[in-house]
C-alpha positions in Angstrom: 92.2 136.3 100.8 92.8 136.0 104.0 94.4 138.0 106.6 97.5 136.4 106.3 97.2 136.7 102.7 97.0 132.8 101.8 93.7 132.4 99.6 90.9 130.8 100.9 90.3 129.1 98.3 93.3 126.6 99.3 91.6 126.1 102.6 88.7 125.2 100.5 90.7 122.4 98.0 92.0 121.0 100.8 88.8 120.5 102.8 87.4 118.8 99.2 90.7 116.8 99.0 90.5 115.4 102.4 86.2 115.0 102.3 86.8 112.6 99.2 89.8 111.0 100.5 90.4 110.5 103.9 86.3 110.7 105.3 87.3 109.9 108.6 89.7 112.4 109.3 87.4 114.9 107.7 84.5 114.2 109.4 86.8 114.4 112.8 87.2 118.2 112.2 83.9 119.2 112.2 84.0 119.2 115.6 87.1 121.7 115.5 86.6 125.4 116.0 88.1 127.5 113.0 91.2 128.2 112.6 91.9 124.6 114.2 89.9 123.4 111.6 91.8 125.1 108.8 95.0 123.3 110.1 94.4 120.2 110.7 92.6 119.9 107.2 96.2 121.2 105.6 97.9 118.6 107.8 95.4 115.7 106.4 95.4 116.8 102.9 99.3 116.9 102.4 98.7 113.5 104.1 96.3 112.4 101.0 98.7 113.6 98.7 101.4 111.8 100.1 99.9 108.6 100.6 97.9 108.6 96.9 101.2 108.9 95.3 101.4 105.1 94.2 97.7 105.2 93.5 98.2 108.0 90.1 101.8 106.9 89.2 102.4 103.2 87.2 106.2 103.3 87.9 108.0 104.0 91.0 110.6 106.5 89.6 107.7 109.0 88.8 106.5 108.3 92.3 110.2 109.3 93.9 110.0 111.8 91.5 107.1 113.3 93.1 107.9 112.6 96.7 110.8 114.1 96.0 109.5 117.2 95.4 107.6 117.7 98.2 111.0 117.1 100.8 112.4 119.8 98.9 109.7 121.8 99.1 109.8 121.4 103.1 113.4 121.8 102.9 112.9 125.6 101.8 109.8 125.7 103.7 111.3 129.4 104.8 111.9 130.7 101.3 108.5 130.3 99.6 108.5 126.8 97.4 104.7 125.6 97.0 102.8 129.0 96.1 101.7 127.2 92.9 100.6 123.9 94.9 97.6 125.2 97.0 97.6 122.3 99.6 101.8 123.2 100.1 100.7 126.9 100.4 98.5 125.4 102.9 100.7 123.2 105.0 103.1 125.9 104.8 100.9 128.7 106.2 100.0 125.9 108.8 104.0 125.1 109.6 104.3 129.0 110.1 101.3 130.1 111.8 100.9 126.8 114.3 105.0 126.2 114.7 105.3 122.6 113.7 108.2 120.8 113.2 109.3 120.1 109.3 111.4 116.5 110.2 108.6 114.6 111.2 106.3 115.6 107.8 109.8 114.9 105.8 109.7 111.0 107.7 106.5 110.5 106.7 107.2 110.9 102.7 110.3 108.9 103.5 107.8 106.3 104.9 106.0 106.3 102.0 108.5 105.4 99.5 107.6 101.8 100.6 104.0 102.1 98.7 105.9 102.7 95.5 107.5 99.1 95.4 106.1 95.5 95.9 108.2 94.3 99.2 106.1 92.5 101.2 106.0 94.6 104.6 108.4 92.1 106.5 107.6 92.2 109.8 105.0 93.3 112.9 108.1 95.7 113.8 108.8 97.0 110.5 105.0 98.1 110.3 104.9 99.4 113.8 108.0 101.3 112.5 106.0 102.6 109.3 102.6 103.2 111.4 104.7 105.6 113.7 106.6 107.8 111.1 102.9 107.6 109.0 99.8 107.6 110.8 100.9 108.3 114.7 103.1 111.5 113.1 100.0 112.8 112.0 97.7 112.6 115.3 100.9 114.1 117.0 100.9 116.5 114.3 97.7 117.4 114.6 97.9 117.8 118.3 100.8 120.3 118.2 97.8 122.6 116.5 95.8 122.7 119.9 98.2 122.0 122.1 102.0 122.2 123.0 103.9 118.7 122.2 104.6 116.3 125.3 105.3 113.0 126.0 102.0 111.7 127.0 100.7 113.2 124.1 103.2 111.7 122.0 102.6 108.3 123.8 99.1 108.4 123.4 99.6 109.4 119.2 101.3 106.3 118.8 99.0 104.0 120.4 96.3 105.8 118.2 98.3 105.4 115.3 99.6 101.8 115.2 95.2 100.8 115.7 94.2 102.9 113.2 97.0 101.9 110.9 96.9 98.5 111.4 93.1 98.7 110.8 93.6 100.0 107.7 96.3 97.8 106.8 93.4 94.9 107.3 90.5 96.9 105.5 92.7 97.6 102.5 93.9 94.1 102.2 91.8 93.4 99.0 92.8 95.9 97.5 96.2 95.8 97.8 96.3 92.4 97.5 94.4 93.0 94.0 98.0 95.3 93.2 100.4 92.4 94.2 101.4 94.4 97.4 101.4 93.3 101.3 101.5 95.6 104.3 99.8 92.6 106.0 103.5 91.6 108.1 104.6 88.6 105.6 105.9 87.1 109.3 102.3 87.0 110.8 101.6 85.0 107.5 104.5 82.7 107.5 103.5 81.5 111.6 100.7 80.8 110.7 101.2 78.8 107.5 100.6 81.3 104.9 102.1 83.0 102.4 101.8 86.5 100.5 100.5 84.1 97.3 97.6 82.7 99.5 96.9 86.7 100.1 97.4 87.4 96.1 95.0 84.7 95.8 92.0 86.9 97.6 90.7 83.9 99.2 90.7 83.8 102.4 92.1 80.3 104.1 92.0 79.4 108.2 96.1 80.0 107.8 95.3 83.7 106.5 92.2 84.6 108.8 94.9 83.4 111.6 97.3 86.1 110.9 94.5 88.3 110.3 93.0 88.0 113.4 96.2 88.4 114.9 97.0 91.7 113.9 93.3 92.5 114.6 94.4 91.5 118.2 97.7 93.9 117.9 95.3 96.3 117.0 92.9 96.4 119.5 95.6 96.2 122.3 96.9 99.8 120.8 92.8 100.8 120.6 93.1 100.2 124.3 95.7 101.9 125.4 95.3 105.0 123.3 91.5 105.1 124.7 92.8 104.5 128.2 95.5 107.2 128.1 92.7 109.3 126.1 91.4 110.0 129.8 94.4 112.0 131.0 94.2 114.0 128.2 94.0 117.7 128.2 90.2 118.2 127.0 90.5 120.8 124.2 93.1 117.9 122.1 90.7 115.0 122.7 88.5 115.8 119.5 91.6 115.2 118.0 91.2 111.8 118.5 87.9 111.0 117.2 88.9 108.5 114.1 89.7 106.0 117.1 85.5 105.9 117.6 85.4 104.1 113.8 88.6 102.7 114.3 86.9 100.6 117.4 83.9 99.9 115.0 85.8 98.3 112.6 87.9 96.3 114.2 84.7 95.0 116.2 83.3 94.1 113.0 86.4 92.8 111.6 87.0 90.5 114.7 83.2 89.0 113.7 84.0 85.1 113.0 81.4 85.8 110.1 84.0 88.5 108.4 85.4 87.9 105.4 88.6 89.2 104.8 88.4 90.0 101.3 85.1 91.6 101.3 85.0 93.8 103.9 81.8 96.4 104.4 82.8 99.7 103.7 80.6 102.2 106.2 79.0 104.9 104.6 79.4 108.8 105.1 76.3 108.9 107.1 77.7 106.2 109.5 80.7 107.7 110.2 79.4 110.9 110.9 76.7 109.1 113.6 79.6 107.1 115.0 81.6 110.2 115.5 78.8 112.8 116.9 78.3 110.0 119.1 81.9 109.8 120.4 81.8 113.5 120.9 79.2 113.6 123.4 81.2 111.2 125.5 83.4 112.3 128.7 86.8 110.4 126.5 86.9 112.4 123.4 84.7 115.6 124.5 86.2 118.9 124.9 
C-alpha cells in the first residue's frame, strides 16, 4: 500500500500492461524518476486499454459498451468509480495527485470509437484531427506530470503526436489492412490512383507506395518540427519526448525505396531500448 493508500500492486499491472503493449512508451520512462514514472505509466496504460478495445471485442456495440464505461467512470472521477479496475484506480490517483484535466482523456475514448467500425479514415485532416485528440493528448498529458501546461508545450505535443501517429498509422498498415480497416487517409489513396481494395489486397502497387510515401513525408515534417521546438524546451519534460528517437528510426527505414509496405521490420526490445539510451545522452531530449 502506498502512502496514499492506492496498492502498489496497480502501479505494478500497469507497468506489465504498458511493457507488453506499448514498448516504446514503456521503455521512455525508464528514464523518469519515481513518482513521474508511476504517472506517466497510469497515463499510457489507460491509453492501452483504450486503444485495444477493438482488438478483444468482435462487435462494435460491446466495444461502445466498454468505452462507455470508462467516460462514466471519468465523469465521477470525484466520487470513487474504478476501485475494482486497477489501471482506473491508477489513472485516478494520477488525475488527483498530478491535477490533470478529465476532458482531454474523455476525447481520446471519443476518438476511439472510430477503431470499432470499418470507415476508411477519410482524409489527411480527419487523421490529423484523430492524431491530436489520440496520440498528441497523451504527450501533453504526460507533460502536465512534470511540468505546468503551456502553449509551446502544447505545440510541440502535437507535432510529436501527428509523427508518431502517422508512423504508426503506416507500420500497422498490414495489419489493419488484414481486418478490412484504413487509417491510411482513403484521399492520399484516391490522388494517387488507389483505392482501400488495392490496400485490402496487401500488395503493395507504385499507386499505394505513392500515398505511402506521402504520409511518410507528412510525417517527417511533424518529426521536424517537434525535434526543432524540442530545443526550447524546459529540460526536466524533454525525456518525455523520447518515443520521437524510434519514431525517426522508422520512418528512416520506412522512407527506404527497398521497404515494403506490407512487411515491415518490427525492432526488437533490445533496439529500442539502445535507440532510446542513445537519445537520452543527447543535449535535445536530456534533462
Amino acid at each position: 500500500m502506498s502512502t496514499d493508500g492506492t496498492p502498489k500492486d496497480g502501479a505494478a499491472f500497469c507497468a506489465e500492461l504498458v511493457r507488453t503493449h506499448d514498448f516504446v512508451r514503456y521503455a521512455s520512462t525508464l528514464f523518469m524518476p519515481e513518482p513521474e514514472r508511476r504517472a506517466l505509466l497510469a497515463i499510457y496504460a489507460f491509453n492501452v486499454e483504450i486503444s485495444r478495445v477493438h482488438e478483444v471485442v468482435s462487435q462494435p456495440l460491446p466495444g461502445e459498451v466498454r468505452l462507455q464505461w470508462w467516460t462514466d467512470m471519468l465523469a465521477g472521477a470525484g466520487h470513487g468509480g474504478g476501485e475494482g479496475n486497477p489501471v482506473a484506480a491508477e489513472l485516478l490517483r494520477t488525475i488527483r495527485t498530478c491535477r490533470l484535466p478529465v476532458e482531454p482523456l474523455s476525447r481520446l475514448i471519443e476518438e476511439h470509437q472510430f477503431d470499432l467500425y470499418n470507415d476508411p479514415m477519410p482524409t489527411l485532416a480527419a487523421l490529423e484531427g484523430y492524431l491530436n485528440d489520440t496520440a498528441s493528448a497523451l504527450f501533453a498529458l504526460a507533460a502536465r506530470v512534470v511540468v505546468q501546461s503551456s502553449q509551446e508545450i502544447d505545440h510541440l505535443a502535437r507535432h510529436a503526436g501527428l509523427a508518431q501517429g502517422m508512423a504508426q498509422v503506416l507500420a500497422n498498415l498490414p495489419r489493419n489492412a488484414s481486418r478490412q480497416q484504413l487509417f491510411l487517409p482513403l484521399q492520399l489513396l484516391q490522388q494517387h490512383g488507389s483505392s482501400k481494395e488495392e490496400i485490402f489486397a496487401g500488395k503493395q502497387t507504385p499507386n499505394v507506395r505513392a500515398a505511402f510515401d506521402q504520409l511518410v513525408g507528412e510525417a517527417q515534417g511533424n518529426l521536424e518540427a517537434a525535434l526543432a521546438l524540442l530545443a526550447e524546451t524546459p529540460p526536466e519534460v524533454r525525456p518525455i519526448f523520447l518515443p520521437l528517437a524510434q519514431v525517426r528510426r522508422e520512418l528512416n527505414l520506412m522512407a527506404r525505396a527497398d521497404n515494403d509496405p506490407f512487411h515491415p521490420k518490427a525492432a526488437s526490445r533490445l533496439r529500442i531500448l539502445w535507440t532510446l539510451w542513445q537519445a537520452s545522452r543527447r543535449r535535445e531530449f536530456g534533462g
